[in-house]
C-alpha positions as semicolon CSV with decimal commas, in nm:
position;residue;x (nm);y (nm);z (nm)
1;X;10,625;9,104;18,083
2;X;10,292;9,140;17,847
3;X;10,309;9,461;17,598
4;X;10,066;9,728;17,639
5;X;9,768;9,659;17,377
6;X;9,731;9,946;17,156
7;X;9,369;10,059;17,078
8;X;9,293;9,980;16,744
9;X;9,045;10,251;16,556
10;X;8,710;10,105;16,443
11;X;8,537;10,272;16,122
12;X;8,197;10,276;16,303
13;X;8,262;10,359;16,614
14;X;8,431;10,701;16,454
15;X;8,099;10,842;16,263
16;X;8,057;11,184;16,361
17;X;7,763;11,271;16,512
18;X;7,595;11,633;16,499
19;X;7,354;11,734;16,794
20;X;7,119;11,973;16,737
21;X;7,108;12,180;17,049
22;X;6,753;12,221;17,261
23;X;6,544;12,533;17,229
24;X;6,586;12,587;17,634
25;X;6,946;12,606;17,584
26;X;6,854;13,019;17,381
27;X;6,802;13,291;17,593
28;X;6,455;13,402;17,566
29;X;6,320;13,732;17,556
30;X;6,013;13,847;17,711
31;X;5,774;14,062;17,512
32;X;5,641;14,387;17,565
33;X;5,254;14,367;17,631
34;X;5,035;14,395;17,323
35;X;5,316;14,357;17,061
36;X;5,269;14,077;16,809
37;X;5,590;14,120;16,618
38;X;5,798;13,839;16,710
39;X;6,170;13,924;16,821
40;X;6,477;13,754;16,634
41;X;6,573;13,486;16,940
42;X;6,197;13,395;16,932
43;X;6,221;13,354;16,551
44;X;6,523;13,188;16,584
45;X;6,375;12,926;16,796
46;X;6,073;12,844;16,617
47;X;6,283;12,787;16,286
48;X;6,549;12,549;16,567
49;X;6,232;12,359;16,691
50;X;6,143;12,288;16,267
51;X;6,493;12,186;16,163
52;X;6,479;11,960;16,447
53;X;6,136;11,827;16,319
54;X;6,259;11,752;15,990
55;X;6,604;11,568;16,128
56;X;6,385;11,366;16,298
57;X;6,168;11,310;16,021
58;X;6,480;11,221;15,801
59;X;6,559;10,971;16,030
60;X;6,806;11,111;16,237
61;X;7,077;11,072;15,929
62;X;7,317;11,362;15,957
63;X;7,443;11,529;15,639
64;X;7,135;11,757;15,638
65;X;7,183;11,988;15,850
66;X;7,200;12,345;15,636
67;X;6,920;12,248;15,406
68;X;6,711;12,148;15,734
69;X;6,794;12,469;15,849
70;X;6,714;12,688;15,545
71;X;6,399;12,504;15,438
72;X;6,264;12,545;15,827
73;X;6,389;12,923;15,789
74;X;6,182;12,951;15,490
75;X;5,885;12,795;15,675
76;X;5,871;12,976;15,976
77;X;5,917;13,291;15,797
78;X;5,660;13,241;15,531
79;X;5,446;13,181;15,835
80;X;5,525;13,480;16,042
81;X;5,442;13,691;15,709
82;X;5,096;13,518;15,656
83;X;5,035;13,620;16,074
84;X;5,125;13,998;16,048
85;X;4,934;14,022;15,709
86;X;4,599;13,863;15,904
């Protein structure tokens, strides 16, 4: 009778890969009329989309991910500021 084969582990077939979930997938918040102060889930989007942006423009090679994050935190934010202050 022929033995069971046993799987054998391949070294690239085990990289871990890190999604980035879609914007969609946040609850969104609808605004109130004439405000123009953006609410924390809609900043938390915007800086989402941008760390996105650069991944992709990294080349889709994880490792990344927290500076991504805080340099497109810093961005959107330093953009927000320059709004209100217009």
């Amino acid at each position: 009778m022929p033995r069971a084969k046993n799987p054998r582990t391949n070294p690239s077939t085990n990289k871990q890969v890190i999604t980035m979930p879609e914007a969609t997938s946040v609850p969104q918040v609808r605004k109130n009329g004439g405000s123009s102060n953006p609410t924390p889930i809609d900043l938390e989007i915007q800086i989402r989309k941008r760390a996105y942006e650069l991944y992709e423009e990294r080349g889709r090679t994880p490792g990344n991910e927290n500076e991504d994050w805080l340099r497109a935190e810093r961005e959107v934010r330093a953009r927000d500021n320059q709004q209100q202050s217009a």
